[in-house]
N, C-alpha and C positions, 0 to 999 in steps of 0.2 A: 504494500500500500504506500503511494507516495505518501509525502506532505506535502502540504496545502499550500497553494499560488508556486506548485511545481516550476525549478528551470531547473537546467542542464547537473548544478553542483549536483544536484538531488540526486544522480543517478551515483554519486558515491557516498550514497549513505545507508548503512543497511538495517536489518529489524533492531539489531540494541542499541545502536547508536540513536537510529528513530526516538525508540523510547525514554531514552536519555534524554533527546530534545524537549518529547513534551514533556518530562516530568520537570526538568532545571526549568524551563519556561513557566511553567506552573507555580514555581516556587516563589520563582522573582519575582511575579507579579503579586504574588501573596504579598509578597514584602512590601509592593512598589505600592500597591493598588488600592490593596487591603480591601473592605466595603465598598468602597466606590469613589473616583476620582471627583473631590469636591468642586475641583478648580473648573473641570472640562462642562460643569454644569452650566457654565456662563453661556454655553456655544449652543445655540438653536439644535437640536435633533434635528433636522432638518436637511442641513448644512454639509456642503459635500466639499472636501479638501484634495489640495492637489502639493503634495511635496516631493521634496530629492533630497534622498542624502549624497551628498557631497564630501569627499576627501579633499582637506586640507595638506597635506603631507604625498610624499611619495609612501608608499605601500605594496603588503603582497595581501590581498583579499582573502578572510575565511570568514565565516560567522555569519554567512547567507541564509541558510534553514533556519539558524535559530530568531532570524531577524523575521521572517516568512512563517514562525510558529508563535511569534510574539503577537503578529496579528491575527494569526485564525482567531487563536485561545478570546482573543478581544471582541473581533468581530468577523466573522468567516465571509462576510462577502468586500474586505479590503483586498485590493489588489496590489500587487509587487510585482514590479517589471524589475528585472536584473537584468544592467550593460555589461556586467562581469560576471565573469565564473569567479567564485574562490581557487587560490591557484595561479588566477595572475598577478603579474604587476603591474601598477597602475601608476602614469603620474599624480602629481599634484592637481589637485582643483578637478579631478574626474568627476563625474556626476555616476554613482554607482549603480543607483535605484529611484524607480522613480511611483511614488505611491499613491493609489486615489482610495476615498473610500471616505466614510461618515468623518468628519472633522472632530467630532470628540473623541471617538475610537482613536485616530491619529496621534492627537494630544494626547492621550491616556497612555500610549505604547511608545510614545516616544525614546524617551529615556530607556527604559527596559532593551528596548531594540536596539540602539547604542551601547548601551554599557556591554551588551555580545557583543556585538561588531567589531567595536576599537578594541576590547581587551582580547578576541580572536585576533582581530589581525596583527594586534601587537606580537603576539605569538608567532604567529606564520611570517611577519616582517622580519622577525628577529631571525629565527631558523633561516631564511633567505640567506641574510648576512653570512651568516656560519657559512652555508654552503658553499657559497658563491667564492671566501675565503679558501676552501681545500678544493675546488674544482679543477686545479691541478695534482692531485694526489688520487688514492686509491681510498682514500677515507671517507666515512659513511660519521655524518652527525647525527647522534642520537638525545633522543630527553631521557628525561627520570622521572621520580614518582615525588618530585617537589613541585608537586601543582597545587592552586588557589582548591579548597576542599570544596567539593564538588561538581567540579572542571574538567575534573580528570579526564572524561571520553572529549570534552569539549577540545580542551589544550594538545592532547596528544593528535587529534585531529586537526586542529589547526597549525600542529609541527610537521605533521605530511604534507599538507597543503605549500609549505614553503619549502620542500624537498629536502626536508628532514625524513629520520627512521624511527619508528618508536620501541625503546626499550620495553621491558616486562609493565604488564600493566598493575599490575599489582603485586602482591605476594601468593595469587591462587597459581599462578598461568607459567609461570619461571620459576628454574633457581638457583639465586644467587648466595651462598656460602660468602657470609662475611667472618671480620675478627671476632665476632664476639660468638657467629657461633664456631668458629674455629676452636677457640677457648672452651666454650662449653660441652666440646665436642672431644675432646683430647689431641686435638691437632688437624692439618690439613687432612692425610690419610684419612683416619676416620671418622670425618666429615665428608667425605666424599663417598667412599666403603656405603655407609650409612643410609645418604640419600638413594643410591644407586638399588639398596633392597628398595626404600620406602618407595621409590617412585623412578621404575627403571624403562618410563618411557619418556622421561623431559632429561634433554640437556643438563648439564653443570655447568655452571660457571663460577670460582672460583676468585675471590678478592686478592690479592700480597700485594705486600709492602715490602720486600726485599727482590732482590734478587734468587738468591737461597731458597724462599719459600714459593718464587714462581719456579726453577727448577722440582721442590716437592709435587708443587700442581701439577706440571707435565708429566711426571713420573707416574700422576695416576688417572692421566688421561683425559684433563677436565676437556669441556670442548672450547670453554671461554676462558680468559683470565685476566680478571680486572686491574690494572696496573694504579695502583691505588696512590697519589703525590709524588709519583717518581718523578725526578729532576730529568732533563732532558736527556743526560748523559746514561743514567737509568735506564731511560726508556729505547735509546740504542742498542744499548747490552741486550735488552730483554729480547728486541727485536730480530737479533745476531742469535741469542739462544735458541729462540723459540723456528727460527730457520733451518737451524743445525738438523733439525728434527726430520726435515722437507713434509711430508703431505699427511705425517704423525704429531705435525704442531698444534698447535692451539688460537682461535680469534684471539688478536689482542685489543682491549679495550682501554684507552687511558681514560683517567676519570679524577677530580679531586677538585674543586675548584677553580677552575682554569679558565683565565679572564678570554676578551675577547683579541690581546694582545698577544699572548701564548701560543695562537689555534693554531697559527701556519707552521711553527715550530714544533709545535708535536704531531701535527699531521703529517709534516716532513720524514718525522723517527722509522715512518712506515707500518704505524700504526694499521689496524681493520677498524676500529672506531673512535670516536671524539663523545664521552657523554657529555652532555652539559645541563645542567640545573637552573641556570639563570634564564633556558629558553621559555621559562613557565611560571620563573619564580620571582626573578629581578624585571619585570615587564612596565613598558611602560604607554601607556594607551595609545591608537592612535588618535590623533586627530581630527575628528569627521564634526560635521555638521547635517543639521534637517532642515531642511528651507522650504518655508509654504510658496505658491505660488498666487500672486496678487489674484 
């Protein structure tokens, strides 16, 4: 079943992500809306509106559906004309979408509709950068699970969107073997041993912090291994070891806080991925606007 004032993004959204939409839309408007928009009562029922949201900024568009679910939820017979697919880039001053439909409905979803939009595309703009950064490299940017709570399917969809890759989505779907449960585990070995009975159909992937303990990882065959603050010169070495191996290596994944000044330098290392955190978590809106039409 599509959503509502269907265009093209639509066709990359599938049934849980769907329901993710109406529900986080449902929410917001709890929040926004609550009993009913005191202010939009000013405006004639009547009263038929014509606006566009407009980007101010340069951008890479996500946050179409949920802008197109903000107004069914309101009033199902508003309409959305979308100039963009989420996915592109767009200049400055582009006119995204262009909306008609009861003027207090409008009024009423404005904001809601927005605050998806810029804080998606803040996401999908940012992941651009990243990319566009290692597009000479073999490196794949990935996000993590430092998203705004509740976002979750929003943000990591809107990191595809900017040609990003999404790490594990939560703790059900992957697994990642860190220091603490290494520690609670009696060591790398068996923490790996361990997961391999409890769940001998997913992947491992494996955290170190040394050199030393990614040699252990290899030894027992994780298929990922998270190169956890390694200094560049680190992540060389690891590079060179983890080669040694040829086609019995392991993905390497560097990961630790790694500004946006770092990326070409450790994508360089020869790294198979770059995670980053701030593509979710350090965001910062974009810039759009809703313009009525006189």
């Amino acid at each position: 079943m599509p959503l509502p004032n269907s265009n093209k993004t639509n066709m990359l959204i599938d049934e849980d992500l769907r329901k993710h939409i109406e529900a986080s839309v449902a929410i917001a408007l709890l929040e926004d809306v609550g009993p009913g928009d005191l202010t939009a009562e000013l405006v004639d029922r009547s009263e038929v509106a014509k606006a566009s949201i407009v980007a101010r900024v340069q951008l890479t568009l996500a946050g179409s559906p949920w802008v197109d679910e903000v107004f069914h939820q309101i009033d199902s017979s508003i309409k959305c004309h979308w100039h963009a697919m989420d996915g592109e880039k767009l200049a400055a001053n582009t006119v995204l979408c262009e909306i008609r439909g009861s003027a207090r409905a409008v009024l009423t979803g404005e904001r809601t509709a927005l605050n998806f939009l810029q804080t998606l595309s803040a996401t999908s703009t940012a992941t651009t950068e990243y990319v566009r950064a290692v597009a000479h490299t073999n490196c794949r940017i990935l996000d993590t699970r430092k998203t705004l709570p509740g976002l979750r399917s929003a943000q990591k969809y809107a990191v595809r969107m900017g040609g990003g890759f999404n790490h594990r989505f939560g703790l059900f779907d992957a697994i990642l073997i860190k220091e603490n449960h290494i520690a609670a585990s009696g060591g790398i070995a068996d923490a790996v041993i361990a997961c391999r009975k409890l769940h001998p159909n997913f992947a491992v992937e494996v955290e170190v912090e040394s050199i030393a303990e990614l040699r252990e990882a290899l030894s027992c065959k994780a298929e990922r291994i998270l190169l956890d603050n390694f200094s560049l010169e680190m992540l060389r070495r690891a590079v060179a070891v983890n080669s040694d191996l040829g086609s019995a290596g392991a993905k390497l994944e560097a990961s630790g806080g790694l500004s946006f000044e770092d990326l070409v330098a450790v994508a360089e290392t020869g790294v198979d991925y770059v995670s980053i955190g701030a593509l979710t978590k350090n965001i910062r809106a974009i810039d759009l606007s809703m313009r009525f039409a006189d």
